[in-house]
C-alpha positions as a Markdown table, in Angstrom:
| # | Residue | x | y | z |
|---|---|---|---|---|
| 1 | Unk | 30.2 | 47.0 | 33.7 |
| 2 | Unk | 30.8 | 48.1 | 30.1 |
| 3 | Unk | 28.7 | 51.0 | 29.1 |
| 4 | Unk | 28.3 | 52.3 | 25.9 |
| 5 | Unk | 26.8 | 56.3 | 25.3 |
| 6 | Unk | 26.1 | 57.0 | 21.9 |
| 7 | Unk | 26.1 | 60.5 | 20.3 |
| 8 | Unk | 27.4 | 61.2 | 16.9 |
| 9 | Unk | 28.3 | 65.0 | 17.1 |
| 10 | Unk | 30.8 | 64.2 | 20.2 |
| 11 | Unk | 34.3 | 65.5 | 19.9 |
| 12 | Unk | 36.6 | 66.5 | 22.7 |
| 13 | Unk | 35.9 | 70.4 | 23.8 |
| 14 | Unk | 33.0 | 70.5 | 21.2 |
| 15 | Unk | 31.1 | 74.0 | 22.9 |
| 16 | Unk | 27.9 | 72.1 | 23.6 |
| 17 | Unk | 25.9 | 71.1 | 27.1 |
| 18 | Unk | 25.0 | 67.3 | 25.6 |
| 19 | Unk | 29.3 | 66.5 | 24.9 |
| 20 | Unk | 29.9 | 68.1 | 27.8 |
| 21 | Unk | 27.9 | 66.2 | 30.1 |
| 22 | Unk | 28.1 | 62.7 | 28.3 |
| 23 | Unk | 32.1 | 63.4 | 28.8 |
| 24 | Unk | 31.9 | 63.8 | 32.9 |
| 25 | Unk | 29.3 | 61.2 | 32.8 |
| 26 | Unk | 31.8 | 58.4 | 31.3 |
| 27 | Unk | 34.9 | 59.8 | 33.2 |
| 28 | Unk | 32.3 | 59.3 | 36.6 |
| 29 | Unk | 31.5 | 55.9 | 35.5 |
| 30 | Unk | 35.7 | 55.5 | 35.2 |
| 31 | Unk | 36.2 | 56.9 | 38.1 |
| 32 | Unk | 34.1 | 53.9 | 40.2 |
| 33 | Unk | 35.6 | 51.4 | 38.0 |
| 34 | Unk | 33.8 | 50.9 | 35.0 |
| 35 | Unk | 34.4 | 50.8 | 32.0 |
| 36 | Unk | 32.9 | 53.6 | 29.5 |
| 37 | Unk | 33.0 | 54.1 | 25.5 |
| 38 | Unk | 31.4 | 56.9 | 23.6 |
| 39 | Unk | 30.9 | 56.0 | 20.1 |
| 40 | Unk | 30.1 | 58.9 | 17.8 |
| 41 | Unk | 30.9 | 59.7 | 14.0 |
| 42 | Unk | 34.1 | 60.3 | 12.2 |
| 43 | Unk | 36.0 | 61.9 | 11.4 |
| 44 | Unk | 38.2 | 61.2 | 14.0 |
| 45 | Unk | 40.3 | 64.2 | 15.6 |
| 46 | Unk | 43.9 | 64.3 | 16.9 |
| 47 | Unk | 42.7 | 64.4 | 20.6 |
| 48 | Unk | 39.8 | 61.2 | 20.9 |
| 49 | Unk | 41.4 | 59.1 | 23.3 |
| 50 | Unk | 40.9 | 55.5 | 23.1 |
| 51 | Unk | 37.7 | 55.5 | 25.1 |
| 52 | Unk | 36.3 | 57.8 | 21.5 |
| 53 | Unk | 34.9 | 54.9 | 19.1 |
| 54 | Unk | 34.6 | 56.3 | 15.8 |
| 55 | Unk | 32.3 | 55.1 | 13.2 |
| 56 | Unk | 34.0 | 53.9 | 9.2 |
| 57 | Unk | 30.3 | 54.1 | 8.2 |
| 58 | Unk | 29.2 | 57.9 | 8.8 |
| 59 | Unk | 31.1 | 60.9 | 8.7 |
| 60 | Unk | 29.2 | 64.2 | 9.6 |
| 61 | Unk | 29.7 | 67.5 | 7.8 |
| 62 | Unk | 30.9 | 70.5 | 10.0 |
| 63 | Unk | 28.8 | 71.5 | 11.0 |
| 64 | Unk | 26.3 | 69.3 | 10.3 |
| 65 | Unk | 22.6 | 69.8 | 10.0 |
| 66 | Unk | 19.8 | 67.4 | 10.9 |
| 67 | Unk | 19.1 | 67.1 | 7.7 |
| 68 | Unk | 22.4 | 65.8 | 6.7 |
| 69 | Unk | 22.1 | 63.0 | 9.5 |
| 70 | Unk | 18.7 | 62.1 | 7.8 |
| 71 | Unk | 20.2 | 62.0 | 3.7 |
| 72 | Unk | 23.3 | 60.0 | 5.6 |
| 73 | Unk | 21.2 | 57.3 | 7.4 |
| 74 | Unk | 18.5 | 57.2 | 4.2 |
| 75 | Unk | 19.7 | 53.6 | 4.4 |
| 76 | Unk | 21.0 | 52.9 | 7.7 |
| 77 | Unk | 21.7 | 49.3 | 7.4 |
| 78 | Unk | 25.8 | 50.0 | 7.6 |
| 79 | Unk | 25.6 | 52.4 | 10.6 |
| 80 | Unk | 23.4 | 49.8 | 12.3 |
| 81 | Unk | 25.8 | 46.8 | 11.6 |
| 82 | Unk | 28.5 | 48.8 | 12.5 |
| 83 | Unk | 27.1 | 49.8 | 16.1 |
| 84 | Unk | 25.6 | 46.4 | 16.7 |
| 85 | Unk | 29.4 | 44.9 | 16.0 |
| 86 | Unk | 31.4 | 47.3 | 18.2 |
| 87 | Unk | 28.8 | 46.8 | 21.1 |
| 88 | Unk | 29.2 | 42.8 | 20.7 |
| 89 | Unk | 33.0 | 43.0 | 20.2 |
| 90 | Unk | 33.5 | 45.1 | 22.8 |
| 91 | Unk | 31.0 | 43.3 | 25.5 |
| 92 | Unk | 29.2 | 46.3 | 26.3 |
| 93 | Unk | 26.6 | 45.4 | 29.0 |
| 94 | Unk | 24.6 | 48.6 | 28.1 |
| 95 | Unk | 23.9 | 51.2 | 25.6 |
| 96 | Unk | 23.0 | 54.9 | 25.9 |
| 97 | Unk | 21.6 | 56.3 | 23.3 |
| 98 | Unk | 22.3 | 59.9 | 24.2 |
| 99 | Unk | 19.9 | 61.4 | 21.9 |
| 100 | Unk | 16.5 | 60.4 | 19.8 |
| 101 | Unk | 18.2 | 61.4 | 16.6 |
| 102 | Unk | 21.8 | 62.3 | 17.1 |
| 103 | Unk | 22.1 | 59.3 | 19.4 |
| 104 | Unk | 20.3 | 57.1 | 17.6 |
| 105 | Unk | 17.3 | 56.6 | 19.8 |
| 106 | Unk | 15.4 | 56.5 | 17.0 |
| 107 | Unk | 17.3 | 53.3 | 15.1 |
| 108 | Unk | 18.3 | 51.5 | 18.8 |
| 109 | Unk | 20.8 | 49.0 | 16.9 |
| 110 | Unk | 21.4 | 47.1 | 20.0 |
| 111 | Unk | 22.6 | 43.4 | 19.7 |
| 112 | Unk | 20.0 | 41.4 | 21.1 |
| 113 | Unk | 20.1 | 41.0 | 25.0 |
| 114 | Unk | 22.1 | 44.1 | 25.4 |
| 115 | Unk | 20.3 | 45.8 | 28.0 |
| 116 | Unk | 19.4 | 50.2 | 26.7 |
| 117 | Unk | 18.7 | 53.0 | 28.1 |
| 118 | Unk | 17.4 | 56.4 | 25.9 |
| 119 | Unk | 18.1 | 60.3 | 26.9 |
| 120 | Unk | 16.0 | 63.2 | 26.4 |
| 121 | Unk | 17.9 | 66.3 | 26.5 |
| 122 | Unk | 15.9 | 68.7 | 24.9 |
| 123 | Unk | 11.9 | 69.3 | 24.9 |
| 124 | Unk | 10.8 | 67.1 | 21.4 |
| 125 | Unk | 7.4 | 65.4 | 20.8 |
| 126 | Unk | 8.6 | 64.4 | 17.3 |
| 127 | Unk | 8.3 | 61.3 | 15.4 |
| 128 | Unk | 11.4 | 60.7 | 16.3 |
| 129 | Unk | 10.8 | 60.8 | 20.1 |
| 130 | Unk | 8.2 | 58.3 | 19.4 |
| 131 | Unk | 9.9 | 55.9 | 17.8 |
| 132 | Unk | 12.7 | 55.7 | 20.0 |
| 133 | Unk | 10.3 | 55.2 | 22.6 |
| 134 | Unk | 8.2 | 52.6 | 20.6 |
| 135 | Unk | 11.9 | 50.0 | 21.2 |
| 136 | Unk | 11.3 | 49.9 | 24.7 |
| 137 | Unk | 14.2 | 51.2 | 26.3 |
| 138 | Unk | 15.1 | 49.9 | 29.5 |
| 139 | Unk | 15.1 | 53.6 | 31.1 |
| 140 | Unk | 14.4 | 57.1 | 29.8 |
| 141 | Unk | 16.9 | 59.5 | 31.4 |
| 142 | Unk | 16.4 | 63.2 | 31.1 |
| 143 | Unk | 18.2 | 65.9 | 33.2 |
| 144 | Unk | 15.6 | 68.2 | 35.4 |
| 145 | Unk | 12.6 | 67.8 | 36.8 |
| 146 | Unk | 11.7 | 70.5 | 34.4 |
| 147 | Unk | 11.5 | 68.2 | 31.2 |
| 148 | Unk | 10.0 | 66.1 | 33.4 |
| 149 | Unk | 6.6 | 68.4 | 34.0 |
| 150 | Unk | 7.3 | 70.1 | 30.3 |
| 151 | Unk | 7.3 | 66.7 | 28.0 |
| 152 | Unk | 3.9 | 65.6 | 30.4 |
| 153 | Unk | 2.1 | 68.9 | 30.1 |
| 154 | Unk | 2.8 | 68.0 | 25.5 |
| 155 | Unk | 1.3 | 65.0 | 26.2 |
| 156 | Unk | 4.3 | 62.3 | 26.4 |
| 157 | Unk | 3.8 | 59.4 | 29.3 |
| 158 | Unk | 7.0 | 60.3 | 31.7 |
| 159 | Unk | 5.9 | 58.9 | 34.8 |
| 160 | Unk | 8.5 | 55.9 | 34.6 |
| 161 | Unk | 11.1 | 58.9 | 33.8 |
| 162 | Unk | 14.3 | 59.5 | 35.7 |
| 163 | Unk | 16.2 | 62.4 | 36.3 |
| 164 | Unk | 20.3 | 62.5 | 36.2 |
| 165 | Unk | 21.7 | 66.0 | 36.6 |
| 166 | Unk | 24.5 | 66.7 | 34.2 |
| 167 | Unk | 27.7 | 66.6 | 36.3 |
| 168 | Unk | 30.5 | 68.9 | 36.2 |
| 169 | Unk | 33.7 | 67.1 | 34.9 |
| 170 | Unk | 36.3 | 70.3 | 36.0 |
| 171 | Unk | 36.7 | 71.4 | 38.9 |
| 172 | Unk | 38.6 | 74.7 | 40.3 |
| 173 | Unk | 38.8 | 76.1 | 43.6 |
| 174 | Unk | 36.7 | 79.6 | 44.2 |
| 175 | Unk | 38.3 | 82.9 | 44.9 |
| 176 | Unk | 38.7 | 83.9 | 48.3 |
| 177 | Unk | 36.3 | 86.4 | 50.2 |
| 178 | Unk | 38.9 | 89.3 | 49.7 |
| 179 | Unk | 39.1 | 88.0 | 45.8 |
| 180 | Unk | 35.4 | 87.7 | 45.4 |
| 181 | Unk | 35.2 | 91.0 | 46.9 |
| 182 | Unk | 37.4 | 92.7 | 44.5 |
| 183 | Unk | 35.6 | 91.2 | 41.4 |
| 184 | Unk | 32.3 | 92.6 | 42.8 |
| 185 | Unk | 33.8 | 96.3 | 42.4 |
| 186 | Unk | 35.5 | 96.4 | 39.3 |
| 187 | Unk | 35.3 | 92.6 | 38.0 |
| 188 | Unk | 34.3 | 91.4 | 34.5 |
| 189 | Unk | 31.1 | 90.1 | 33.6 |
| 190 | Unk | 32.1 | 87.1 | 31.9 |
| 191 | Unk | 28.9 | 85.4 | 29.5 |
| 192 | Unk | 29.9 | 81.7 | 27.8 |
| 193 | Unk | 27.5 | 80.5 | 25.5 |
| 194 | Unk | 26.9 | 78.9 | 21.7 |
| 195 | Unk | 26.0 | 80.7 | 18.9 |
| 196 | Unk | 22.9 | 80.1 | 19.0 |
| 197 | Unk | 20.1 | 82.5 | 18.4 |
| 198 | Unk | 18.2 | 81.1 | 21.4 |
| 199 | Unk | 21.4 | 82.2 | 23.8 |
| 200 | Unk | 19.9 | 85.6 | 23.3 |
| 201 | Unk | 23.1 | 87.0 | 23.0 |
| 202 | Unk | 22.6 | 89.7 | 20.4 |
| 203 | Unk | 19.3 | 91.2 | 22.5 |
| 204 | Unk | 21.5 | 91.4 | 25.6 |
| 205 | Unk | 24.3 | 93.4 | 23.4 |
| 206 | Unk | 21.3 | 95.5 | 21.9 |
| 207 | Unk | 20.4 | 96.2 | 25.9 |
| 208 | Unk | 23.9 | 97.0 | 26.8 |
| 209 | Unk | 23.9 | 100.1 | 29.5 |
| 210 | Unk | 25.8 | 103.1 | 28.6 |
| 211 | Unk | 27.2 | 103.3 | 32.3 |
| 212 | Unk | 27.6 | 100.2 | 33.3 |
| 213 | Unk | 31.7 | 101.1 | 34.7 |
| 214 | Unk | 33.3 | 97.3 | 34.0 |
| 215 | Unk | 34.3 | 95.3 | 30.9 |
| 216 | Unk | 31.9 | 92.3 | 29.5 |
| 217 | Unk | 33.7 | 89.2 | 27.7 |
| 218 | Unk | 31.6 | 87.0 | 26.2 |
| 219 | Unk | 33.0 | 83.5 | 24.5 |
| 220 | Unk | 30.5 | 82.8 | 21.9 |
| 221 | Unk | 31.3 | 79.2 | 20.5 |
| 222 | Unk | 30.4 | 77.4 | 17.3 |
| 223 | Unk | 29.5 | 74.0 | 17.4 |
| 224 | Unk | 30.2 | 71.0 | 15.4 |
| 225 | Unk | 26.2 | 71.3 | 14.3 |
| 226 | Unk | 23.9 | 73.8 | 13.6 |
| 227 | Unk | 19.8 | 74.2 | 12.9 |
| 228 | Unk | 20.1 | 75.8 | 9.4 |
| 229 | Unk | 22.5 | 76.7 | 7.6 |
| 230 | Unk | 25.1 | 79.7 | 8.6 |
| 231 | Unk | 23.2 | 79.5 | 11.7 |
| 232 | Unk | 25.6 | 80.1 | 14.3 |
| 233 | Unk | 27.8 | 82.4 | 11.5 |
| 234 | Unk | 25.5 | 85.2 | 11.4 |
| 235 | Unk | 25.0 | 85.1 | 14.8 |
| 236 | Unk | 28.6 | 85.7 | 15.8 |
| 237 | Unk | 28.6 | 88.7 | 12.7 |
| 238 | Unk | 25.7 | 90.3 | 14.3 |
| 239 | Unk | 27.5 | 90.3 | 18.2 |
| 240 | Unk | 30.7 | 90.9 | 17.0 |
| 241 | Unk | 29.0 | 93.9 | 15.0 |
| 242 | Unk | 27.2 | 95.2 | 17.9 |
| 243 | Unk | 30.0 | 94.5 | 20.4 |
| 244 | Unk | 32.1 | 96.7 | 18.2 |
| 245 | Unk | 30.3 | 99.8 | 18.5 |
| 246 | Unk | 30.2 | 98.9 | 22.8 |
| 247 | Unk | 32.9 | 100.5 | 24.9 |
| 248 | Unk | 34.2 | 97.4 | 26.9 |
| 249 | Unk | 32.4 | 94.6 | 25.6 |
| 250 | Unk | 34.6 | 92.0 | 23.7 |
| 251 | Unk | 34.0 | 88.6 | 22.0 |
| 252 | Unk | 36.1 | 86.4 | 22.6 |
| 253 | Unk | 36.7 | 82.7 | 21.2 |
| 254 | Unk | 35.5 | 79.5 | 22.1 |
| 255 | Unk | 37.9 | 77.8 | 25.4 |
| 256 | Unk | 39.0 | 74.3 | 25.5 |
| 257 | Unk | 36.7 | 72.5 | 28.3 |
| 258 | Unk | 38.9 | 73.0 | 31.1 |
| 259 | Unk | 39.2 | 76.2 | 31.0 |
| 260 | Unk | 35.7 | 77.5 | 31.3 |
| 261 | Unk | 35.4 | 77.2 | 35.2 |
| 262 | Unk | 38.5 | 79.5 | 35.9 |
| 263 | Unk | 37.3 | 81.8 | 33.3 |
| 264 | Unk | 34.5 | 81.8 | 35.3 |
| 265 | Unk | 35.6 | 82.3 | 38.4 |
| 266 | Unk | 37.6 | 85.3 | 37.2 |
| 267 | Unk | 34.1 | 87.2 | 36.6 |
| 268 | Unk | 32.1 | 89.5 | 38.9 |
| 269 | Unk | 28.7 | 87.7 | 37.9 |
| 270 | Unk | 27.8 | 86.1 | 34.9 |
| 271 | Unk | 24.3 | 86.2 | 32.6 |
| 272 | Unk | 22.4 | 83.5 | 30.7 |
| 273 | Unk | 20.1 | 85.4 | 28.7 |
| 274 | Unk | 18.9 | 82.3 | 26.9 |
| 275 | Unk | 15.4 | 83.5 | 25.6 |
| 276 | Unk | 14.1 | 79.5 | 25.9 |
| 277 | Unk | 14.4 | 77.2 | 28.4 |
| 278 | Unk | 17.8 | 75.7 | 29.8 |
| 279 | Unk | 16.7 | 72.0 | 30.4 |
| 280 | Unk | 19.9 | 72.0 | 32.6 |
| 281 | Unk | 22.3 | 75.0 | 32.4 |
| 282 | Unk | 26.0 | 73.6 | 32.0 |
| 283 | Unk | 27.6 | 77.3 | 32.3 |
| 284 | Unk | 25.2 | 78.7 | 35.1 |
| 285 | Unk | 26.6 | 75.1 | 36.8 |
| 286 | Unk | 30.0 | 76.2 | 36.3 |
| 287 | Unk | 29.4 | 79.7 | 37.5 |
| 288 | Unk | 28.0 | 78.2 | 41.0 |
| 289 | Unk | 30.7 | 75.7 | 41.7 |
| 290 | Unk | 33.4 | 79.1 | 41.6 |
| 291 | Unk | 30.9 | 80.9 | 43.4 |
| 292 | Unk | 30.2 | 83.7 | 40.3 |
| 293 | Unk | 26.3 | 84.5 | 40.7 |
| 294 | Unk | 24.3 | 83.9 | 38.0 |
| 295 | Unk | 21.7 | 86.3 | 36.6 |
| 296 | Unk | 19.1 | 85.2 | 34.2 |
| 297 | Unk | 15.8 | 84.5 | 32.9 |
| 298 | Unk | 13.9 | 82.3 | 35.0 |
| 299 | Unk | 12.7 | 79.6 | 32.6 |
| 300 | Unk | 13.1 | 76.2 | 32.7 |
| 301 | Unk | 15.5 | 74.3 | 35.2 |
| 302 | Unk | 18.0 | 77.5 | 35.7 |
| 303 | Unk | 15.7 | 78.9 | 39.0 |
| 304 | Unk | 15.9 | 75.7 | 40.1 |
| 305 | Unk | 19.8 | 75.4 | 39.5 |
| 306 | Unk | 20.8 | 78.5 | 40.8 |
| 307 | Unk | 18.3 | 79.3 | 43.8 |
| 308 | Unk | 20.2 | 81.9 | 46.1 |
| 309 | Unk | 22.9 | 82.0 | 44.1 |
| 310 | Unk | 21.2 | 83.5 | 41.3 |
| 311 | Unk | 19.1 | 86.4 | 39.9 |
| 312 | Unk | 15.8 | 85.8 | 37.8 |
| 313 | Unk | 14.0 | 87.9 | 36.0 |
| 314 | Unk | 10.8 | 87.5 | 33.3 |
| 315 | Unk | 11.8 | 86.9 | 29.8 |
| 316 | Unk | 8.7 | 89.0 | 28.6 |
| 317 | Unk | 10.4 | 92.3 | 31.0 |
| 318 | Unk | 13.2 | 91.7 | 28.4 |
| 319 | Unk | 17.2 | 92.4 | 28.7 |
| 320 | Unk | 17.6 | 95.4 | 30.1 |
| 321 | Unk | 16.1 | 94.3 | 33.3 |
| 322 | Unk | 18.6 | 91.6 | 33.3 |
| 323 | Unk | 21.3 | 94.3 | 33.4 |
| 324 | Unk | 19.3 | 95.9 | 36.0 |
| 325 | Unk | 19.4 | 93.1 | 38.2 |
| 326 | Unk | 23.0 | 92.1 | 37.3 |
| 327 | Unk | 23.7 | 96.0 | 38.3 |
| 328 | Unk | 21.9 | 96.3 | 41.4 |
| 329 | Unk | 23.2 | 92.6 | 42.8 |
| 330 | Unk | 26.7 | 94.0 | 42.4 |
| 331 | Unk | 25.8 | 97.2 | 44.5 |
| 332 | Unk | 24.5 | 95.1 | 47.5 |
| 333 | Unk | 27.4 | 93.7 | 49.1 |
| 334 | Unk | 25.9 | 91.8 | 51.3 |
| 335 | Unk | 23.4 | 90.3 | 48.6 |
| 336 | Unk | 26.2 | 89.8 | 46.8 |
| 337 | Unk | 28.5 | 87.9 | 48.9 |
| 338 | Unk | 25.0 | 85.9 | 50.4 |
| 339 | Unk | 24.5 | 84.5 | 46.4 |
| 340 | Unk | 28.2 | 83.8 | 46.1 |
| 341 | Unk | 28.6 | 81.7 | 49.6 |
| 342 | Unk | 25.3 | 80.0 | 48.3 |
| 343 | Unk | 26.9 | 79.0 | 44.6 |
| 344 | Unk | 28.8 | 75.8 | 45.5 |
| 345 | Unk | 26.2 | 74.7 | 47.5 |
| 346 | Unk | 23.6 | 74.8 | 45.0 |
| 347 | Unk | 25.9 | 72.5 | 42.5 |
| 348 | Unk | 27.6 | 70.0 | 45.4 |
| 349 | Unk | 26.0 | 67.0 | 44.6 |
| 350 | Unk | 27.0 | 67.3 | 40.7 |
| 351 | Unk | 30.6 | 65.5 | 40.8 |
| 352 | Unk | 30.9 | 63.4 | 38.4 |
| 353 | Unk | 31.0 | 60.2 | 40.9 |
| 354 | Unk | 28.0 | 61.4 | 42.1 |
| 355 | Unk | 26.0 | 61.7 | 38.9 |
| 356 | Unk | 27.3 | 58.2 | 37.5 |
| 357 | Unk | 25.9 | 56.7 | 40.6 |
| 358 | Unk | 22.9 | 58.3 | 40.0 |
| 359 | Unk | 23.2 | 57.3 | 36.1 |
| 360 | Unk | 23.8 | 53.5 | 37.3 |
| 361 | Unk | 20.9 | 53.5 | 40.0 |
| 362 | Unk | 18.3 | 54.5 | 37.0 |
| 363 | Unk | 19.5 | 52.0 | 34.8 |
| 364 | Unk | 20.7 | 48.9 | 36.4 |
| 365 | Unk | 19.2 | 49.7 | 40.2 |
| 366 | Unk | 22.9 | 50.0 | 41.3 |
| 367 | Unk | 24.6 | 52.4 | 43.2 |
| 368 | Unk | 28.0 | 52.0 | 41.5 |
């Protein structure tokens, strides 16, 4: 088959869940011999690969706003043209669109008899959820059973919903038991996430423990979009502010995709301290699969994700009892060792193979 997934803010290592999981996704669907395109927006970096499309007609700000998708596509006859051309001339069988707005949902410029399929990332009940739902996509994808039970509880029909776990496109081998050992007494704990005021980042800095006896590196990455703007610019001031006055604490710049698991894997534990709901949990996935336990907030699908392997607490006791619970999981060695054994377990069935087969049952009731 030709498959076409379509999301306009993609760009190779862009720090964001959605890239990240639409790139394993295509390179899963490669991988059992299809053929996979992702067409987003110029302008075009050094690094797209010929399986990157980009559009002549739109080119995004960086970062871009929503807003600046919405003055952009005012008329979006030459955007739709454009898609419905590259889809014919390249026989695409079907098309993703991987977002209601930044994928297009919303417009669904599919050449007639070109079968679609619409993703739902993120919790929305917008007008522009509804009207990518009014074209009738062939199948609504999401990625947890949690947006599954969240959208129906806002009142959106999801009972013909199906649920495709992000999969996890790099994959490193974990450190030993003697390693793992050694990182649980004097380790790092190593945080990724975007600068985003949501991460919770700066709360977690406030919350920092005086005696806490090991370094914390956090990568805090900006991404190609933003919700307003100097968004994610004041929030790497503020934690570069407060992690300057914290003995040990560093930030640290964004890493190139690949990169993130062995970082990872180098840490004694690592925190999500996102103050809403991870509708997946791309990092906490990459903790597990190099057996780093993961200590967070139990909203949304990360309880779920992590199960043994990780360490919830109530967003409403606040950061400092995640720091208590990071603290006393790395003074239980047996505890300890219990989540870490448990970590690649919880994340086994997330290859990207896997999830492409999963991606192709949904939509075409195939297996591969």
């Amino acid at each position: 088959m030709n498959i076409a997934l379509v999301l306009l803010t993609h760009n190779p290592d862009e720090p964001a869940g959605i890239e990240r999981s639409i790139a394993a996704l295509a390179a899963g669907l490669r991988e059992l011999g299809h053929r996979s395109l992702i067409i987003a927006a110029g302008p075009a970096a050094a690094d797209d690969g010929e399986d990157l499309l980009r559009l002549r007609s739109l080119t995004l700000p960086r970062p871009a706003l929503e807003d600046d998708l919405t003055r952009l596509l005012a008329d979006p006859a030459p955007v739709q043209n454009e898609i419905r051309r590259l889809l014919g001339r390249r026989e695409v069988d079907l098309v993703c669109w991987v977002d209601a707005v930044w994928g297009l949902g919303y417009l669904s410029p599919a050449p007639a008899g070109t079968a679609t399929a619409l993703m739902v990332h993120v919790p929305r009940t917008d007008a522009a959820l509804y009207r990518s739902l009014d074209h009738q996509p062939g199948r609504v994808l999401t990625v947890s059973a949690f947006m599954i039970e969240e959208l129906a509880r806002e009142g959106v029909d999801t009972s013909t919903w199906a649920v495709v776990p992000n999969a996890l496109m790099h994959v490193v081998a974990p450190p030993s038991p003697s390693a793992r050992e050694a990182l649980r007494v004097r380790g790092p704990v190593r945080i990724v996430a975007r600068a985003e005021p949501h991460k919770g980042i700066a709360e977690l800095l406030r919350a920092h423990p005086a005696g806490l006896g090991r370094p914390v590196q956090i990568v805090l990455a900006e991404a190609g979009f933003e919700y307003w703007p100097g968004m994610q610019n004041d929030v790497v001031t503020e934690c570069r502010e407060l992690a300057a006055g914290l003995p040990g604490v560093e930030i640290l710049p964004a890493l190139p995709w690949q990169e993130v698991p062995g970082f990872l894997a180098e840490a004694a534990a690592t925190i999500v301290s996102s103050t809403s709901p991870e509708t997946f949990g791309n990092v906490a996935a990459e903790a597990l699969s190099v057996s780093t336990p993961v200590v967070g907030y139990g909203l949304g699908h990360l309880p779920a994700l992590t199960g043994p392997a990780g360490r919830m607490t109530a967003l409403e006791d606040g950061p400092g009892v995640l720091w208590q619970g990071l603290t006393d999981l790395l003074c239980n060695q047996a505890a300890y060792h219990a989540a870490s054994q448990h970590g690649p377990h919880q994340v086994a069935d997330h290859a990207p193979a896997a999830v492409a087969k999963a991606f192709l049952a949904a939509t075409t009731g195939a297996s591969q």
